[in-house]
Structure formats: structure tokens, C-alpha cells
C-alpha positions as CSV (number, residue, x, y, z in Angstrom):
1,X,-17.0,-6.6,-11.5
2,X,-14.9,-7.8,-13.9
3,X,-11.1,-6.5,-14.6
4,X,-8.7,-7.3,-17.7
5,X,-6.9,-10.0,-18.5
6,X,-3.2,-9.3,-16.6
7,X,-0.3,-11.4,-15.9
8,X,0.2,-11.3,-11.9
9,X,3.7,-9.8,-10.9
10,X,4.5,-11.5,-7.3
11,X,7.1,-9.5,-5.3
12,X,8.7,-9.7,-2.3
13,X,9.0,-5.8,0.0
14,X,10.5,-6.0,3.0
15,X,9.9,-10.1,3.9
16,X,12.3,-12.2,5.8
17,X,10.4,-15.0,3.6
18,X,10.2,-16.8,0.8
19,X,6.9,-15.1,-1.1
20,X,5.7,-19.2,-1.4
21,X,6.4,-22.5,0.5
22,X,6.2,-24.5,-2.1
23,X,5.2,-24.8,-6.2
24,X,1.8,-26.7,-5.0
25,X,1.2,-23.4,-2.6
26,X,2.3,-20.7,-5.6
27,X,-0.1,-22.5,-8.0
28,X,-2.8,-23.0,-5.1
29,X,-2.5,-19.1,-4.5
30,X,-1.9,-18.0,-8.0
31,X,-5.4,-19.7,-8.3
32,X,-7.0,-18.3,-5.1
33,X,-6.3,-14.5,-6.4
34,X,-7.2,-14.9,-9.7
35,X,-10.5,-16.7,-9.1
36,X,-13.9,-14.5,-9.9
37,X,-14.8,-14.3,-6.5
38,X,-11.7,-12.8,-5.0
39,X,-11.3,-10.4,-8.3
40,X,-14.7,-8.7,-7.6
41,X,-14.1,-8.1,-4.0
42,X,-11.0,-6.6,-4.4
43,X,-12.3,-4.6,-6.9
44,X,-15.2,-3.5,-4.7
45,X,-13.0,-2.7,-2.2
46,X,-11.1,-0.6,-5.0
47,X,-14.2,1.6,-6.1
48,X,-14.8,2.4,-2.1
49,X,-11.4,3.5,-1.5
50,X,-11.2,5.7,-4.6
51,X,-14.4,7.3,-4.0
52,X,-13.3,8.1,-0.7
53,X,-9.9,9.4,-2.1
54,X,-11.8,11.5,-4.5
55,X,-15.4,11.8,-3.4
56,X,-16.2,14.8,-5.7
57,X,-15.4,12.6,-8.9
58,X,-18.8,10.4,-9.6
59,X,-16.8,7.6,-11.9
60,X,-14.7,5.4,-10.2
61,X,-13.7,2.1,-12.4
62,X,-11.5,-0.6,-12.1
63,X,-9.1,-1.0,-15.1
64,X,-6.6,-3.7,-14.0
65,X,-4.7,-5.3,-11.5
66,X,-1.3,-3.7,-11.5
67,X,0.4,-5.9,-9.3
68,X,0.3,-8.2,-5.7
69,X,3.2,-7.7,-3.0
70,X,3.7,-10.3,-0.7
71,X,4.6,-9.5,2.9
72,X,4.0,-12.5,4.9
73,X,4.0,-16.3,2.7
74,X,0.6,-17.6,2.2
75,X,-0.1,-21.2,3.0
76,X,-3.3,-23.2,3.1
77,X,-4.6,-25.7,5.8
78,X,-6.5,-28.8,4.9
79,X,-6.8,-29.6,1.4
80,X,-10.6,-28.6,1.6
81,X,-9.8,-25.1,2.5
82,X,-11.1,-22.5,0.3
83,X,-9.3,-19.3,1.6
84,X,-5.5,-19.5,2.6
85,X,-5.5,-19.8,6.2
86,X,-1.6,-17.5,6.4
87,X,0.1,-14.9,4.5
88,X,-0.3,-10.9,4.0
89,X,0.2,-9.3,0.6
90,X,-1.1,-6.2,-0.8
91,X,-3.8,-6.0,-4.2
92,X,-2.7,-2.8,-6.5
93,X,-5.3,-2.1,-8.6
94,X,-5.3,0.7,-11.5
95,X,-8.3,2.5,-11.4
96,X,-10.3,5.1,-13.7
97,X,-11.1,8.3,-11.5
98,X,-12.8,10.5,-14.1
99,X,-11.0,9.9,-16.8
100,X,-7.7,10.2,-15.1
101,X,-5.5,7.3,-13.5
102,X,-5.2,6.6,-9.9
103,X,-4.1,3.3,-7.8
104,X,-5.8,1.5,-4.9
105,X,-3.8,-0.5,-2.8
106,X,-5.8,-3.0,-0.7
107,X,-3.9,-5.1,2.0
108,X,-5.4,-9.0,2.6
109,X,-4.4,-10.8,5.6
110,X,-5.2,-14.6,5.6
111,X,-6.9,-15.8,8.7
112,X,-7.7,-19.7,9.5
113,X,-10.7,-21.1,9.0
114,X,-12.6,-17.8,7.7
115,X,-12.0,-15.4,4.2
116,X,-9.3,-12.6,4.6
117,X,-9.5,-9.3,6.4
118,X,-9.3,-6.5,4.0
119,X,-8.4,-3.1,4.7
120,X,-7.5,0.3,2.9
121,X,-3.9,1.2,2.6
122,X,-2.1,4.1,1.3
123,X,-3.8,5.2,-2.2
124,X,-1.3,5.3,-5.3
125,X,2.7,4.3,-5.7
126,X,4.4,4.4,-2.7
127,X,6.7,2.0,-1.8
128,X,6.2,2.0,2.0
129,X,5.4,-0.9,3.5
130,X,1.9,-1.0,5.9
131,X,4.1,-0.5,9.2
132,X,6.4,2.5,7.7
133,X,3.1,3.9,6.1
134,X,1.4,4.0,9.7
135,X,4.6,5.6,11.3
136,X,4.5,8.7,8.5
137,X,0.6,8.7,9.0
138,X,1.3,9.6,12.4
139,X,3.6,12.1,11.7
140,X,1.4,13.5,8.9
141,X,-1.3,13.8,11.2
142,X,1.2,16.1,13.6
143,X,2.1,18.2,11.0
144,X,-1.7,19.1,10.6
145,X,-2.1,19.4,14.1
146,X,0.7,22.0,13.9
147,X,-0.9,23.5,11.4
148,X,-4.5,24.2,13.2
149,X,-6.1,21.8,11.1
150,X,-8.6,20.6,14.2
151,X,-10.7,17.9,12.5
152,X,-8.5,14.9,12.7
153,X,-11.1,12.8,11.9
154,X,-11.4,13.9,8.2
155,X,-7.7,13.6,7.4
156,X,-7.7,11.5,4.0
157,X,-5.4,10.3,2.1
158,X,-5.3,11.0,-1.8
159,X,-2.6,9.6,-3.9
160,X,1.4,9.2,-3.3
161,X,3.6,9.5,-6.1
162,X,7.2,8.2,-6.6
163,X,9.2,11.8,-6.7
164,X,12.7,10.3,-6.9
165,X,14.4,6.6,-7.1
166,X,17.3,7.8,-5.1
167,X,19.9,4.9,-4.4
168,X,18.8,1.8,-5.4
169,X,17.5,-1.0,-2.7
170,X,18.8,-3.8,-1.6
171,X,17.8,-7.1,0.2
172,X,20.3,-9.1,1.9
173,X,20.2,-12.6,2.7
174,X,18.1,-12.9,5.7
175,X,15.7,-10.4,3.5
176,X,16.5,-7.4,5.3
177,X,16.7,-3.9,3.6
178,X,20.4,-2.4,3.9
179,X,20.8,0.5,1.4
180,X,18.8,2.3,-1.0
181,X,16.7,5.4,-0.6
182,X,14.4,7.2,-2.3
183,X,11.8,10.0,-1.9
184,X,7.8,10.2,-2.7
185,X,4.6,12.9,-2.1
186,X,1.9,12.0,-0.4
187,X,-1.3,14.2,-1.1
188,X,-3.7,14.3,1.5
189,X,-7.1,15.7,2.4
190,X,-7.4,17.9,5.4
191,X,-9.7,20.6,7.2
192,X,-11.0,21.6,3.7
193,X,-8.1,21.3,1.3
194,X,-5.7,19.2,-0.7
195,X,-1.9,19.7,0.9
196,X,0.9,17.9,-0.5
197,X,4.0,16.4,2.1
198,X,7.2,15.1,0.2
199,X,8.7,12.2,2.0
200,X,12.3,11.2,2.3
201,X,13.2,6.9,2.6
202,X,16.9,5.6,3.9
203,X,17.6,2.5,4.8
204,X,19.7,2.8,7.9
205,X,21.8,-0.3,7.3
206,X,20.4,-2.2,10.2
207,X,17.3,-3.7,8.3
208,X,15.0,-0.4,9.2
209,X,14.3,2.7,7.7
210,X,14.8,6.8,8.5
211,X,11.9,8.9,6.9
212,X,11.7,12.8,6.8
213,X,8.1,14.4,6.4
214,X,7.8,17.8,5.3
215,X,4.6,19.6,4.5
216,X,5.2,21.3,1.3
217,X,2.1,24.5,1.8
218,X,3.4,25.0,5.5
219,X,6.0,27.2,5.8
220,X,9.1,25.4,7.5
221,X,6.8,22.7,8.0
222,X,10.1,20.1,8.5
223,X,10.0,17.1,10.7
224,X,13.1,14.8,12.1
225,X,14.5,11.5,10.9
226,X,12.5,9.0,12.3
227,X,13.0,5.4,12.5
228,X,11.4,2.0,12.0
């Protein structure tokens, strides 16, 4: 599974750290991610996710890497090592859903001594890092409760969309996030049908974030600042 040439775009959400050690460990990594081998896992992993995002569409494709977010710095062991043995980013990939556009975002953690872990994150734009994403997950999942939707189990997410930049963000020195806000929709699948939830980001100063869910078919379907 092959994707197009792309020029890698490293950034750096939400990390107390530098997104590389050294240059030896950027070009080491820069290498690592762009090999064959890692390109066409990701990109397996891209096609699963998107067809269980979108199940009824038959044509899922990969089109291009969009862009790789770095979370924890990678770093290699021995000089033998094949996989980096530290480090958590995220692989965006731009898919074709039936002739439409859609985003997969797959999160790699390293481990030592054995390839990554890979695992499904939130499909589309959002800017929410993996722990903020599994705090408004949760509250997602209330708000469905609330509404009698009783099969939990087949809650899926669909796409999330940037709905409004807001404030702009900003890092301070020790890489903490102390203003900026901004607002996205999340569209999810749930006992039967598509409902959208518009979500609400502010940085609370402190290096966490408040979030507001609301579930745009229910009526007065609000929720309370939370943070993390």
C-alpha cells in the first residue's frame, strides 16, 4: 500500500518535550516513518479505521499522509534497533471514502525491544490530544446514555471537524498550554443513527483544558465544563 510522495510536517501538541533528542535521532526517525514497511502498516491501519467509520461506503483509499504529531520524543536503543524503543506521536492520514475526503488518525507508541503499538484514535481534524479525546468520549457516551441509546457497545466515532479557531494557542516555556480556545463537532454513530455534538476547548491557564459537550439532535442536551 503505497501513498504519495509528502513532505512530513513534525509538530509538537501538548509536550513538555522537545519533539527530538538530537539531529542523529530526527534523521533516524524521519527515516523510521517514512520507510516502506512502516507506510503500509499505517496505511492498513488507515483503511480499517475508515471502514469502520463508514462501513456502508465499499472504497476506502489511502491518499497521503497529512501530517505526524509528536507527543512523547522518540529515541532509539542500541544502534542495531530497528523500531524506536520511546516516543508517542500520532500518523494523519488523508483518506478517499467514496469519493469524498475523510482523515484517520492512528496513535504509535514505541515500546523496547518490539515494533510499536498501534491504536485507532479520534477520526478527522480535531485537535484534542489522546487523553482530552478519552475525557469527551466519556462524556459523549453519557449524553447517549441520557438519551436511551442502550447499545453502548456500538457507539462509533465518524469524523470531527474544526467548527471555530477561537483564541489562538499558546505554549509556554515548560510546553504547557495557557490560552487559546477553540470549538469542533464530533459526529458519531449510535443506536442506529448519525448525531452530531459540538465541542467547546479553553485552556484554563494552568496547563489543562475546560471542554463543553453538547449534543446538537438532543434537545437541551448541555453538559458542564470539565477539566483535564
Amino acid at each position: 500500500m503505497n501513498f504519495r510522495r509528502f513532505a512530513l510536517t513534525f509538530l509538537v501538541v501538548f509536550a513538555a518535550v522537545p519533539a527530538v533528542a538530537d539531529e542523529a535521532t530526527d534523521k533516524r526517525f524521519q527515516a523510521y516513518v517514512t520507510s516502506k514497511e512502516y507506510s503500509n502498516v499505517i496505511g492498513q491501519f488507515a483503511v480499517l479505521a475508515d471502514s469502520l467509520a463508514m462501513p456502508s461506503c465499499k472504497e476506502h483509499a489511502p491518499r497521503e499522509r497529512a501530517d505526524l504529531t509528536i507527543f512523547t520524543a522518540p529515541g532509539f536503543g542500541g544502534a542495531e534497533d530497528v523500531h524506536p524503543n520511546a516516543g508517542m506521536w500520532r500518523d494523519r492520514v488523508k483518506m478517499s471514502q467514496c469519493g469524498k475526503t475523510s482523515y484517520q488518525n492512528i496513535m504509535v507508541q514505541a515500546q523496547a525491544g518490539k515494533p510499536p503499538k498501534f491504536a485507532f484514535a479520534m477520526p478527522g481534524l480535531t485537535a484534542a490530544n489522546p487523553p482530552l479525546q478519552d475525557v469527551v468520549m466519556h462524556d459523549i457516551v453519557e449524553q447517549f446514555k441520557k438519551a436511551g441509546c442502550t447499545d453502548l457497545s456500538k457507539v462509533v466515532p465518524v469524523d470531527s471537524k474544526q467548527a471555530d479557531q477561537g483564541t489562538p494557542r499558546r505554549i509556554d516555556e515548560r510546553g504547557m498550554l495557557v490560552e487559546g480556545s477553540w470549538k469542533e463537532t464530533w459526529v458519531m454513530r449510535g443506536c442506529s443513527k448519525v448525531t452530531n455534538f459540538d465541542i467547546s476547548f479553553a485552556a484554563d491557564g494552568k496547563g489543562g483544558m475546560n471542554h463543553q459537550v453538547t449534543m446538537v439532535a438532543a434537545a437541551g442536551g448541555g453538559g458542564k465544563p470539565r477539566k483535564k
